[in-house]
mmCIF file of the N, C-alpha and C atoms, coordinates in Angstrom:
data_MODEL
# 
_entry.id   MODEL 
# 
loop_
_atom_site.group_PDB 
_atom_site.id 
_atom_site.type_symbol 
_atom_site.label_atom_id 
_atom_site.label_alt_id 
_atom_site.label_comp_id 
_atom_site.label_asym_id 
_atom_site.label_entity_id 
_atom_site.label_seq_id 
_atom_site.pdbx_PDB_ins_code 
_atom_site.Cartn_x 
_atom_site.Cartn_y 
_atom_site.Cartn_z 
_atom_site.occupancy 
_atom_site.B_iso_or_equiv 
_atom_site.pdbx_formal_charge 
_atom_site.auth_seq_id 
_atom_site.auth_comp_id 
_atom_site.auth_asym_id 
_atom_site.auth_atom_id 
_atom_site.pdbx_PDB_model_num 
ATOM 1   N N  . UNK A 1 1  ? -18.256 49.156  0.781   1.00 0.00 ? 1  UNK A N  1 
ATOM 2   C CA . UNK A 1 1  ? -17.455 47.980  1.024   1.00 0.00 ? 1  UNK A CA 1 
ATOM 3   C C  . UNK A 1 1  ? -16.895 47.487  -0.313  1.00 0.00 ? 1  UNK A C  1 
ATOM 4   N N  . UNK A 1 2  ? -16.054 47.305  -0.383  1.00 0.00 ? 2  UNK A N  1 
ATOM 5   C CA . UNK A 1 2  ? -15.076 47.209  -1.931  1.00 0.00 ? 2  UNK A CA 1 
ATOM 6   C C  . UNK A 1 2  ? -15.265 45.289  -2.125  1.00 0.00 ? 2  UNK A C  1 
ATOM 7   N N  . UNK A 1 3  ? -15.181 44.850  -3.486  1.00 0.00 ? 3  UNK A N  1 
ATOM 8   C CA . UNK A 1 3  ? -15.408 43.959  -3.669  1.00 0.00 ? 3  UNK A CA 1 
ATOM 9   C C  . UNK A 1 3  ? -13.783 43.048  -3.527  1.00 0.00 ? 3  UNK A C  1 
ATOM 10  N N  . UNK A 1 4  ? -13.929 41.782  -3.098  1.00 0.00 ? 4  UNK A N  1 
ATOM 11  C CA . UNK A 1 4  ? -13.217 40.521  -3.281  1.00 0.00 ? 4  UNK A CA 1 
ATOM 12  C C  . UNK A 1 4  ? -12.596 40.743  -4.916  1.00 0.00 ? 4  UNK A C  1 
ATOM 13  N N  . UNK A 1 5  ? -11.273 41.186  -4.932  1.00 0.00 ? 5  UNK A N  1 
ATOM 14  C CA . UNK A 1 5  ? -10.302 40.412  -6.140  1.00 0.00 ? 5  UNK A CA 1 
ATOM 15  C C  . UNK A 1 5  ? -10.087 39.130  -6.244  1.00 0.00 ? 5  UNK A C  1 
ATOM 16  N N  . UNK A 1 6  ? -10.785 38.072  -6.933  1.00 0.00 ? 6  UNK A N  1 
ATOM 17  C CA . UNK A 1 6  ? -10.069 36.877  -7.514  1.00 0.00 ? 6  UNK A CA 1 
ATOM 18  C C  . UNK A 1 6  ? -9.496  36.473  -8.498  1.00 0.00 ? 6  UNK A C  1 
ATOM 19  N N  . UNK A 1 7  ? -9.187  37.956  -9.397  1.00 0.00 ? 7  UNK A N  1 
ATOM 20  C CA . UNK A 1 7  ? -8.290  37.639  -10.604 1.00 0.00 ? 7  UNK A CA 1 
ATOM 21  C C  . UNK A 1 7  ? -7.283  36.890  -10.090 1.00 0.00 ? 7  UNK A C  1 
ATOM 22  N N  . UNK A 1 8  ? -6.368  36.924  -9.466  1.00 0.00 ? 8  UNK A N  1 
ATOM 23  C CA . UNK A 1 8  ? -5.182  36.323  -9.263  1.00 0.00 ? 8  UNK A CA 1 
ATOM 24  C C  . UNK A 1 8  ? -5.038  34.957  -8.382  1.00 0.00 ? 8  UNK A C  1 
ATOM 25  N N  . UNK A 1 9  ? -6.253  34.339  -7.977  1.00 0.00 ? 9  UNK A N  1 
ATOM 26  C CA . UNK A 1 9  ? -6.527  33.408  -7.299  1.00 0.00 ? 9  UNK A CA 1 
ATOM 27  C C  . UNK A 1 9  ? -5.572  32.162  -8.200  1.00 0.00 ? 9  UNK A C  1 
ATOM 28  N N  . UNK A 1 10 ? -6.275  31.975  -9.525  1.00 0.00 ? 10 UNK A N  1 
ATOM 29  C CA . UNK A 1 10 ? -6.045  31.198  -10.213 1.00 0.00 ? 10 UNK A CA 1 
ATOM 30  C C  . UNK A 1 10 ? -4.566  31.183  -10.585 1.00 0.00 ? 10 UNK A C  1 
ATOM 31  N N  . UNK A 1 11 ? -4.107  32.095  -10.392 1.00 0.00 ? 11 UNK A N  1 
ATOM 32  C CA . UNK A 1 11 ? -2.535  32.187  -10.485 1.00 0.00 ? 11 UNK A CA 1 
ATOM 33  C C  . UNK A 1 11 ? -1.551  31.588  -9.665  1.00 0.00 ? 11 UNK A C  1 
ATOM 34  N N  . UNK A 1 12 ? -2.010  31.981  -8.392  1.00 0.00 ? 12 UNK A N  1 
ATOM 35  C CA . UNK A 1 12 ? -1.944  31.860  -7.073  1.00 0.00 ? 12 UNK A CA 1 
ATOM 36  C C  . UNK A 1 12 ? -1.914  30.082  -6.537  1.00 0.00 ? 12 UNK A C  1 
ATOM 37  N N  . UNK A 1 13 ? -2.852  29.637  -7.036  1.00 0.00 ? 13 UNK A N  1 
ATOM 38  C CA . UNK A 1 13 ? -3.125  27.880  -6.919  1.00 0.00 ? 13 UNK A CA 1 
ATOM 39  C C  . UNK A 1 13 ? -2.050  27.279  -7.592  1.00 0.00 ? 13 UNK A C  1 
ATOM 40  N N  . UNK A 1 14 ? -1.920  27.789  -9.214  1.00 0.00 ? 14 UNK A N  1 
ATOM 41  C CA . UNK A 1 14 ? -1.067  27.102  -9.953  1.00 0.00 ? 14 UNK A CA 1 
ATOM 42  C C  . UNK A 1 14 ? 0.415   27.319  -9.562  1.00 0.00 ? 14 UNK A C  1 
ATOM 43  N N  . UNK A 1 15 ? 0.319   28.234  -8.903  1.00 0.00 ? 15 UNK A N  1 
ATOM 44  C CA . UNK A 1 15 ? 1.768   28.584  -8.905  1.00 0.00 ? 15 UNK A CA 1 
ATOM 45  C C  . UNK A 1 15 ? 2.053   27.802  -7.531  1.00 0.00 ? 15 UNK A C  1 
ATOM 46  N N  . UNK A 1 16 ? 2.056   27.544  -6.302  1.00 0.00 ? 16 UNK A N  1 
ATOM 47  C CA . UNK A 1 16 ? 1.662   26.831  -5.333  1.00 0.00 ? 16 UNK A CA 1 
ATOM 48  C C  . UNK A 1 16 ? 1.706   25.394  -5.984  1.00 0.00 ? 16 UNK A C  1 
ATOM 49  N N  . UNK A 1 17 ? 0.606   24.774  -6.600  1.00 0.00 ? 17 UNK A N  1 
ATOM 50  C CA . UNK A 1 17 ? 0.870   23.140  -7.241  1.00 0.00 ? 17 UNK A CA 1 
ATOM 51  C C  . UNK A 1 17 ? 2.020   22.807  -7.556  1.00 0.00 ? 17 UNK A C  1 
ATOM 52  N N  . UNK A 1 18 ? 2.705   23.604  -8.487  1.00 0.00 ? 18 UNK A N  1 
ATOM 53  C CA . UNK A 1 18 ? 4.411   23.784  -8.756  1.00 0.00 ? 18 UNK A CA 1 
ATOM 54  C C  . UNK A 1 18 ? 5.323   23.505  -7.894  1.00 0.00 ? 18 UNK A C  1 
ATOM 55  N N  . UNK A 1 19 ? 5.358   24.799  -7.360  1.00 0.00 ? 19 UNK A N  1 
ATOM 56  C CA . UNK A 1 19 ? 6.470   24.646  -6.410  1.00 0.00 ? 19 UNK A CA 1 
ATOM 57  C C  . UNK A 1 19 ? 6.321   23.569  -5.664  1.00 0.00 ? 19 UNK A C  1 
ATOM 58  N N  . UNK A 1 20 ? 5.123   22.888  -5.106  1.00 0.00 ? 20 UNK A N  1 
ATOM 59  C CA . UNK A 1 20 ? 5.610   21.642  -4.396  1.00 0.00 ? 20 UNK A CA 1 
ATOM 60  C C  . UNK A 1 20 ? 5.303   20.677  -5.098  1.00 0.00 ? 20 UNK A C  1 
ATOM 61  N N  . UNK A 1 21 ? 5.351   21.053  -6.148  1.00 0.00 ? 21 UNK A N  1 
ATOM 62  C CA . UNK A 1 21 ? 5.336   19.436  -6.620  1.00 0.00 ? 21 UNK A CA 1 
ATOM 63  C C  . UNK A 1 21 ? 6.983   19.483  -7.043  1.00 0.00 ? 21 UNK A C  1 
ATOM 64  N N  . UNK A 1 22 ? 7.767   20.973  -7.616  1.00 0.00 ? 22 UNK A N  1 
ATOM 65  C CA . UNK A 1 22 ? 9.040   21.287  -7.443  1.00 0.00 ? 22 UNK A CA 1 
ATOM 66  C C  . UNK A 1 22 ? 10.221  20.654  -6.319  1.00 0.00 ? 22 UNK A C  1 
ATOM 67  N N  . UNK A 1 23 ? 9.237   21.313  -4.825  1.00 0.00 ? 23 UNK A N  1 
ATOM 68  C CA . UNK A 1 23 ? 9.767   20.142  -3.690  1.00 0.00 ? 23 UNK A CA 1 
ATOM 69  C C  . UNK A 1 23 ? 10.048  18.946  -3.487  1.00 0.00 ? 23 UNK A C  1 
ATOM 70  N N  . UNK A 1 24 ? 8.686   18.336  -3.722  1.00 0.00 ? 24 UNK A N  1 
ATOM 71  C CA . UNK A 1 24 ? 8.599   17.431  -3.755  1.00 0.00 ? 24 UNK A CA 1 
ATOM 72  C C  . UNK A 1 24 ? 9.470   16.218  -4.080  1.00 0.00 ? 24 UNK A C  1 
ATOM 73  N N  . UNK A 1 25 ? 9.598   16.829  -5.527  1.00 0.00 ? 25 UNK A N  1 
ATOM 74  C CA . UNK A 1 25 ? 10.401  16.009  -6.805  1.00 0.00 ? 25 UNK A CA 1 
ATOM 75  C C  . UNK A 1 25 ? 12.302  16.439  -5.879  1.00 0.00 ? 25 UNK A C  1 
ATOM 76  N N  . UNK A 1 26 ? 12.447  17.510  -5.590  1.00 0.00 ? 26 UNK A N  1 
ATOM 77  C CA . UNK A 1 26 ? 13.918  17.622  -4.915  1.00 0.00 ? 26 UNK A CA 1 
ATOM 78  C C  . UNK A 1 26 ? 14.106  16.614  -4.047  1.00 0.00 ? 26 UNK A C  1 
ATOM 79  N N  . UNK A 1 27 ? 12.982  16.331  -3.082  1.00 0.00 ? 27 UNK A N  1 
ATOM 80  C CA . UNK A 1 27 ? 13.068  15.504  -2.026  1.00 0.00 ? 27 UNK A CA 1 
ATOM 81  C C  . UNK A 1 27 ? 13.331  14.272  -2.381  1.00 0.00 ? 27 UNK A C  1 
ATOM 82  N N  . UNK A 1 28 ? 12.480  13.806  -3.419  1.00 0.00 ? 28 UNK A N  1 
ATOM 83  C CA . UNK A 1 28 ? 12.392  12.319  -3.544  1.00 0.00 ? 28 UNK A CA 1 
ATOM 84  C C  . UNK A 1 28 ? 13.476  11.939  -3.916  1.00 0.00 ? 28 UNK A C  1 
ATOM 85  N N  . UNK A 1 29 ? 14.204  13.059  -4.659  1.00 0.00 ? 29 UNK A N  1 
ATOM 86  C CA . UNK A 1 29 ? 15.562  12.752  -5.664  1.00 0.00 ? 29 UNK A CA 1 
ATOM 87  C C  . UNK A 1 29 ? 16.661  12.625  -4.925  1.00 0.00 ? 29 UNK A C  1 
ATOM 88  N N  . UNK A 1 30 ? 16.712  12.820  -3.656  1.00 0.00 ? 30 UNK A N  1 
ATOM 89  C CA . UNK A 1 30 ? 17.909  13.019  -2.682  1.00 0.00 ? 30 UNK A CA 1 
ATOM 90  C C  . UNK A 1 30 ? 17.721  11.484  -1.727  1.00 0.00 ? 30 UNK A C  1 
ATOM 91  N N  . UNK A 1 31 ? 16.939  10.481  -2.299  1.00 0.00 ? 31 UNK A N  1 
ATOM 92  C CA . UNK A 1 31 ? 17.204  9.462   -1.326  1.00 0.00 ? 31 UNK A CA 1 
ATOM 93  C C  . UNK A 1 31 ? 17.879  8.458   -2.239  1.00 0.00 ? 31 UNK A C  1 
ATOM 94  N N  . UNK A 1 32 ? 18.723  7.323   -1.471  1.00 0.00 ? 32 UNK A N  1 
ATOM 95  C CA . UNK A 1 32 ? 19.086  6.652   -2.061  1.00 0.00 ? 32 UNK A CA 1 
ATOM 96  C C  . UNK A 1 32 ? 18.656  5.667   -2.440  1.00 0.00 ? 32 UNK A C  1 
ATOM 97  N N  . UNK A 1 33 ? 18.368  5.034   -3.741  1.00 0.00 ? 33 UNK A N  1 
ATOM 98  C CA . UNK A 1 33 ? 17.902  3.489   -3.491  1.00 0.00 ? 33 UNK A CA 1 
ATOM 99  C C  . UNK A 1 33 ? 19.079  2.730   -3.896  1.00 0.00 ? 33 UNK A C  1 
ATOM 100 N N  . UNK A 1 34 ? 18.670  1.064   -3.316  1.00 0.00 ? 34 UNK A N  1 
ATOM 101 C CA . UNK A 1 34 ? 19.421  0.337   -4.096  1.00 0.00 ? 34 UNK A CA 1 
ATOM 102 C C  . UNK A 1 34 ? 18.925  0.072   -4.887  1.00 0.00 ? 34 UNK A C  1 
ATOM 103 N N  . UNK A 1 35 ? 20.226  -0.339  -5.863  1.00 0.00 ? 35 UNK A N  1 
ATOM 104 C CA . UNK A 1 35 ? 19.864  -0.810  -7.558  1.00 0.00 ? 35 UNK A CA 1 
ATOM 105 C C  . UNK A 1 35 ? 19.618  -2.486  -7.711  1.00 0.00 ? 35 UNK A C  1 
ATOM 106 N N  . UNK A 1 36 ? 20.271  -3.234  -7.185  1.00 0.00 ? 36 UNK A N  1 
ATOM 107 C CA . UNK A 1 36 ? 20.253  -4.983  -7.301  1.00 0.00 ? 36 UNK A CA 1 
ATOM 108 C C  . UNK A 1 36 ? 19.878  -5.150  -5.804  1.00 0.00 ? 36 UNK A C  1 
ATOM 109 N N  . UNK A 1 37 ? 18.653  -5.260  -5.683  1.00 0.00 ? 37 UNK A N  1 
ATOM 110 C CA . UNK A 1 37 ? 18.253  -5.643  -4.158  1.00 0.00 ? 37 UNK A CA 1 
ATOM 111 C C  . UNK A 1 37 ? 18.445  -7.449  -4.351  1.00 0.00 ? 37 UNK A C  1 
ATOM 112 N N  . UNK A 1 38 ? 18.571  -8.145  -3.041  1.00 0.00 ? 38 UNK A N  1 
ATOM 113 C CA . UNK A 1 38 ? 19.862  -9.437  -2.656  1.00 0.00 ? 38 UNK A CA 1 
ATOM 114 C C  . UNK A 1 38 ? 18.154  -10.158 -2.512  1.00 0.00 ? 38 UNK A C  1 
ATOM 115 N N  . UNK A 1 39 ? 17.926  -10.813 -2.980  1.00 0.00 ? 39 UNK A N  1 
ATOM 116 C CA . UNK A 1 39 ? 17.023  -11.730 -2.922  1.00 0.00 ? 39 UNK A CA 1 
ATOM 117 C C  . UNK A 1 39 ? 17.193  -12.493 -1.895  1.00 0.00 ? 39 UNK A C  1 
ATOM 118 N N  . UNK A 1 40 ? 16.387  -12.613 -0.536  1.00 0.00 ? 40 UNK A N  1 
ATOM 119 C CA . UNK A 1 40 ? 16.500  -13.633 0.119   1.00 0.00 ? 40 UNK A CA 1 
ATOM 120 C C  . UNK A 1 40 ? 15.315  -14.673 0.613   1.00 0.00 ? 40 UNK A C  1 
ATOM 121 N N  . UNK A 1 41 ? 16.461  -16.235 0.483   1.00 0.00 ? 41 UNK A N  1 
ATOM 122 C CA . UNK A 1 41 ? 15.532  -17.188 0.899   1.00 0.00 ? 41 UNK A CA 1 
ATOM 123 C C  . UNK A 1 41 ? 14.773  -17.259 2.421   1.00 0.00 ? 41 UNK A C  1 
ATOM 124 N N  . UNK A 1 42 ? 13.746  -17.410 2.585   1.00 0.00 ? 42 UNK A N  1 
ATOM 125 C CA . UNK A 1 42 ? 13.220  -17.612 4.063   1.00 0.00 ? 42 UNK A CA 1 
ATOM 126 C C  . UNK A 1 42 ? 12.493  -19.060 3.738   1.00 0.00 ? 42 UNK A C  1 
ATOM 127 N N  . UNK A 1 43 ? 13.302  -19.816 5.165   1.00 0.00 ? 43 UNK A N  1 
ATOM 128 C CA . UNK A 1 43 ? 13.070  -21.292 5.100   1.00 0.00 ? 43 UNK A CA 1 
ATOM 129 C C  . UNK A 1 43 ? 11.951  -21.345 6.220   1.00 0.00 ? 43 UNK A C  1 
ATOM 130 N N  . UNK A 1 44 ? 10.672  -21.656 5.805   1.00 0.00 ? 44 UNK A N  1 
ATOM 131 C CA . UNK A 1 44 ? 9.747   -22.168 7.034   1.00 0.00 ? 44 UNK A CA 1 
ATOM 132 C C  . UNK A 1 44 ? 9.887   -23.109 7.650   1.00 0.00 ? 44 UNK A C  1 
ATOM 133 N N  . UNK A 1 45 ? 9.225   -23.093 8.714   1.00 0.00 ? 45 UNK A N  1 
ATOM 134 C CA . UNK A 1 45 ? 9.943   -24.475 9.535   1.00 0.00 ? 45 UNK A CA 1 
ATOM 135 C C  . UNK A 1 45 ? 8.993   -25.437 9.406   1.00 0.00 ? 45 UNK A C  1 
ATOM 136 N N  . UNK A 1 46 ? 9.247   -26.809 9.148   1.00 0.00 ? 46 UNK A N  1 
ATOM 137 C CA . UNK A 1 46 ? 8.366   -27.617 9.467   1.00 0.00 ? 46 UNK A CA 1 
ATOM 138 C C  . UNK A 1 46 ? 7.572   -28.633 10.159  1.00 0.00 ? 46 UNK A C  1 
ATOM 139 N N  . UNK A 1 47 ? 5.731   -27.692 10.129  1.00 0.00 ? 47 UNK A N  1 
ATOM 140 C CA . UNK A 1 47 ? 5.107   -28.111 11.772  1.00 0.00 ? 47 UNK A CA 1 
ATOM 141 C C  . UNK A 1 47 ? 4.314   -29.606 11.508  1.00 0.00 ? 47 UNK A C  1 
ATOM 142 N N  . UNK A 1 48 ? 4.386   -30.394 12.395  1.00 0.00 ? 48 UNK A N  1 
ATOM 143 C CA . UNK A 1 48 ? 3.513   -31.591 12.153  1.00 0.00 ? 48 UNK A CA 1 
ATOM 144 C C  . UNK A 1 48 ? 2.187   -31.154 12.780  1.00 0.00 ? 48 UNK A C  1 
ATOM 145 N N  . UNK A 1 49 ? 1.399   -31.288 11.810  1.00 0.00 ? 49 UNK A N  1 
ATOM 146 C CA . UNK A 1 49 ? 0.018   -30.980 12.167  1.00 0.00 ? 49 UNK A CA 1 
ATOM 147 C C  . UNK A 1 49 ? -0.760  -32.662 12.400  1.00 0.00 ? 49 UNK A C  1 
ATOM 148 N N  . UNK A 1 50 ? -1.203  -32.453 12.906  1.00 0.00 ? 50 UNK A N  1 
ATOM 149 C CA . UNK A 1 50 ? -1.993  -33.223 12.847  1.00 0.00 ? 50 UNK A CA 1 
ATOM 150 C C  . UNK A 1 50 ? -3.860  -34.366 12.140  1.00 0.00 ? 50 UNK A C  1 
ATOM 151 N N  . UNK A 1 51 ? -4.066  -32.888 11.477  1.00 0.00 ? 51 UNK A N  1 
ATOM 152 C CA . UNK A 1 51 ? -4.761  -33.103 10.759  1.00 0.00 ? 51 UNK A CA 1 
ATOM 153 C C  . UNK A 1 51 ? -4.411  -33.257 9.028   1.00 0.00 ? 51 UNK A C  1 
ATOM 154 N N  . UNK A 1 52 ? -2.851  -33.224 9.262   1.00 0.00 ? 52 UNK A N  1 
ATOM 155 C CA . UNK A 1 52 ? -2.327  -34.214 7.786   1.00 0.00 ? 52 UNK A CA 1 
ATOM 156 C C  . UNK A 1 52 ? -2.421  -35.631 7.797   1.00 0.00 ? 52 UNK A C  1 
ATOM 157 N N  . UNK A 1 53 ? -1.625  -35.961 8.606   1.00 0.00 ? 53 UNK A N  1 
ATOM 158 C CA . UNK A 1 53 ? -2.090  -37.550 8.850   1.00 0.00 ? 53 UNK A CA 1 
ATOM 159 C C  . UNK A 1 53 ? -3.301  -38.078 9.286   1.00 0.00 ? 53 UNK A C  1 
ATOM 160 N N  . UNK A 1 54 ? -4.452  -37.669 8.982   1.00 0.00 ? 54 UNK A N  1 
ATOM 161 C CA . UNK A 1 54 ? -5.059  -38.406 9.031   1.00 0.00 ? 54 UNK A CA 1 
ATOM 162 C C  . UNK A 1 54 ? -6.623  -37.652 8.202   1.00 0.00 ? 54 UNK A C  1 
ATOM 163 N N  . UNK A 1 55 ? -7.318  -38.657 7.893   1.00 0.00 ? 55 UNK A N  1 
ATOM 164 C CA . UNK A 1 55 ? -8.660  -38.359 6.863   1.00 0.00 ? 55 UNK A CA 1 
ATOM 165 C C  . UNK A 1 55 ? -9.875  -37.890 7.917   1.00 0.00 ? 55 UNK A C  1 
ATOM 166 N N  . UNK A 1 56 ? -10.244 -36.730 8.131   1.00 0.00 ? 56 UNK A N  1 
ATOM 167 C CA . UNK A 1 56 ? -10.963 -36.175 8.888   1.00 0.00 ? 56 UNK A CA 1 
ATOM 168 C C  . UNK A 1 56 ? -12.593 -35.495 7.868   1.00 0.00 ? 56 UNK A C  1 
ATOM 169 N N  . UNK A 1 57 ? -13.515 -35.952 8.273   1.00 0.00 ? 57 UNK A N  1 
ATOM 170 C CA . UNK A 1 57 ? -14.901 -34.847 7.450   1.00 0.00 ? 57 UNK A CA 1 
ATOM 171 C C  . UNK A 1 57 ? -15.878 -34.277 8.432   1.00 0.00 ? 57 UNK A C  1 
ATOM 172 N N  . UNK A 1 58 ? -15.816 -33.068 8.504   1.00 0.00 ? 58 UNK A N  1 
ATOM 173 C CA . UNK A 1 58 ? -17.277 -32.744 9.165   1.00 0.00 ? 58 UNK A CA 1 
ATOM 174 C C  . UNK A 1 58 ? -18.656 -32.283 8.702   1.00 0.00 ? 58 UNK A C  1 
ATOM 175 N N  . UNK A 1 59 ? -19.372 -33.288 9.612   1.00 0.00 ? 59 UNK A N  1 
ATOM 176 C CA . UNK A 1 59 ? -20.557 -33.098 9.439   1.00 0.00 ? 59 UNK A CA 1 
ATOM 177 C C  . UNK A 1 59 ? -21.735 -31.724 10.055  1.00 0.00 ? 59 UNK A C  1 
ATOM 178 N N  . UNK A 1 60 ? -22.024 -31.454 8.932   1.00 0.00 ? 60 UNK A N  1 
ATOM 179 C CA . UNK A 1 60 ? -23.193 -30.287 9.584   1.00 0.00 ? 60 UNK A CA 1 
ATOM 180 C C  . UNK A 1 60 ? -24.159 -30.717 9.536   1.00 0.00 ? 60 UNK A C  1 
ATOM 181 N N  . UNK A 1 61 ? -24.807 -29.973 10.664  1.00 0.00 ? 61 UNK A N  1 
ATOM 182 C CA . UNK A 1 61 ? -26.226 -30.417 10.815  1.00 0.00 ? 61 UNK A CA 1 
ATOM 183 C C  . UNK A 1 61 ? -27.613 -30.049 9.716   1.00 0.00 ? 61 UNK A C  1 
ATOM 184 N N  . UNK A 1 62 ? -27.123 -29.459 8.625   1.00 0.00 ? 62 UNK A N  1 
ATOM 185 C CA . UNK A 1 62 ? -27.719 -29.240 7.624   1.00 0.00 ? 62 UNK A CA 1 
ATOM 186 C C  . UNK A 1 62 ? -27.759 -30.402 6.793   1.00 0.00 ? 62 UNK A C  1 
ATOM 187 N N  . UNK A 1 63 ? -26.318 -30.469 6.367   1.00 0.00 ? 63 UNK A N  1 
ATOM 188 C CA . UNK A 1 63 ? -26.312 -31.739 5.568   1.00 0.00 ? 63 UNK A CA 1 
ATOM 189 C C  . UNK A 1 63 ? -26.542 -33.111 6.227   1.00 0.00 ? 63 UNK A C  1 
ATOM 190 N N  . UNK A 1 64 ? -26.856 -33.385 6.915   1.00 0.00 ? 64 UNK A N  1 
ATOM 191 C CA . UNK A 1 64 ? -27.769 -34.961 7.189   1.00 0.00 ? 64 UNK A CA 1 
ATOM 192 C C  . UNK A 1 64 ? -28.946 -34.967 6.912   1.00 0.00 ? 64 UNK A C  1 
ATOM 193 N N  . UNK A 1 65 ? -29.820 -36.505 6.476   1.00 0.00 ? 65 UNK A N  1 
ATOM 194 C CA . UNK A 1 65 ? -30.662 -36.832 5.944   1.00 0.00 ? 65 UNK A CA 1 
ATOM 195 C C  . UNK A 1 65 ? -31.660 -36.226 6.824   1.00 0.00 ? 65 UNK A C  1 
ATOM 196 N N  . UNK A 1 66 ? -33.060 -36.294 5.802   1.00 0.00 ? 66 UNK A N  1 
ATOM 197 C CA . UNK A 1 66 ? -33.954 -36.177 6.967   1.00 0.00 ? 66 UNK A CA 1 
ATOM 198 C C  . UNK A 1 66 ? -34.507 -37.308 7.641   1.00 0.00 ? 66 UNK A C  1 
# 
């Protein structure tokens, strides 16, 4: 039974990492971005809560005296 060649394994990987990282880099390069993206304002609306107007504390049952 003849033995497993892995001389060329290591060749084989690197050369593979390349090329797609080769791809890769083609791909990414073919999209467009924009250059001055438009800043926009977003206005929240405003909710009346109810627990602004007015002074609210709760009590736990830990914190009371003994």
């Amino acid at each position: 039974m003849p033995q497993l060649d892995t001389s060329t394994w290591l060749t084989m990987i690197l050369s593979m990492f390349l090329v797609l990282f080769i791809i890769f880099q083609l791909k990414i390069s073919k999209h467009n971005f924009y250059h001055n993206p438009k800043l926009m304002t977003t206005k929240t609306p405003k909710q009346n809560t109810p627990w602004k107007t007015k002074w609210t504390k709760i009590y736990l049952p830990l914190s009371l005296p003994l």
